[in-house]
BATOR-588207 format. One line per field, with one value per residue (C-alpha): residue number from 1; chain; z, x, y. Coordinates in nm, 2 decimals, always signed. Example, Ala and Ser with C-alpha at 12.3 -4.5 7.8 and 13.67 -1.06 7.14 Angstrom:
! residues 2
k <- c(1, 2)
c <- c(A, A)
w <- c(+0.78, +0.71)
u <- c(+1.23, +1.37)
v <- c(-0.45, -0.11)
! end
This chain:
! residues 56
k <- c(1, 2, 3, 4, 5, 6, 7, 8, 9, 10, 11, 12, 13, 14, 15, 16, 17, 18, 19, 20, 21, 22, 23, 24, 25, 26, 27, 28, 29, 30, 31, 32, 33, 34, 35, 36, 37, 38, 39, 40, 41, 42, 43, 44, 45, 46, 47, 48, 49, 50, 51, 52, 53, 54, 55, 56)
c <- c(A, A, A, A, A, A, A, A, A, A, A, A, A, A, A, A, A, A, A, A, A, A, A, A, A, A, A, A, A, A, A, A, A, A, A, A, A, A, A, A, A, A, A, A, A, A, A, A, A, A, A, A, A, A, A, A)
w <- c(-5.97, -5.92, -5.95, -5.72, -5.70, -5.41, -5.40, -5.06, -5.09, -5.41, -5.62, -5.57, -5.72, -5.47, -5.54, -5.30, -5.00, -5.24, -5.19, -5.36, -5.35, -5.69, -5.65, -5.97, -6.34, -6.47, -6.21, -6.30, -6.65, -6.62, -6.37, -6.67, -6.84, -6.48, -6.42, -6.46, -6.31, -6.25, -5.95, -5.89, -5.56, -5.18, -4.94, -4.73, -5.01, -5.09, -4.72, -4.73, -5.04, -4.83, -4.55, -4.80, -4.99, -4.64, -4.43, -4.69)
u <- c(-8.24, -8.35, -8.65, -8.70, -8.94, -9.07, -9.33, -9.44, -9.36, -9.43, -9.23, -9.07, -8.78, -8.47, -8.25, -7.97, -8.18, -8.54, -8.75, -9.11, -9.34, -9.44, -9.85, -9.97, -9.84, -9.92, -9.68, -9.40, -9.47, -9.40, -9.08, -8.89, -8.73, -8.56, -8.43, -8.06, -8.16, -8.43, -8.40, -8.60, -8.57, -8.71, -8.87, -8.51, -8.36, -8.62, -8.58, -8.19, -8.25, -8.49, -8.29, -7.96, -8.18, -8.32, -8.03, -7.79)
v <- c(-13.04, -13.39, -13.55, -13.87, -14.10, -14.38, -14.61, -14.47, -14.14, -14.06, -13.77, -13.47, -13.23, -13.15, -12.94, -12.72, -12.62, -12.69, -12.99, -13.00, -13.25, -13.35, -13.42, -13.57, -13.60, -13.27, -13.14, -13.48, -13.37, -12.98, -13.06, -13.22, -12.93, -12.84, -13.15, -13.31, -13.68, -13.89, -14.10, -14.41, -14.50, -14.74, -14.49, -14.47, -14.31, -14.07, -13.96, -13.94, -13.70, -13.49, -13.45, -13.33, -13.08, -12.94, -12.97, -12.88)
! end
């Protein structure tokens, strides 16, 4: 799993065929055990994530 994160988007964990928007920090908080990387990225990455997790 991966936990991203955009200015305008906001957070969320993607994984193989799993995308979750992550809605405040108690939810950021709890996703940390699952994760294997944290990505910090522009809004156009976050939506190149999305599609790979949904589209496969």
């Amino acid at each position: 799993m991966i936990r991203i994160q955009s200015p305008g988007r906001g957070s969320a964990l993607i994984g193989p065929g799993f995308f979750r928007p992550l809605r405040n920090a108690e939810e950021i908080e709890q996703s940390t055990p699952v994760i294997l990387r944290h990505v910090n990225g522009n809004d156009r990455q976050f939506d190149i994530w999305r599609a790979l997790a949904v589209g496969g």
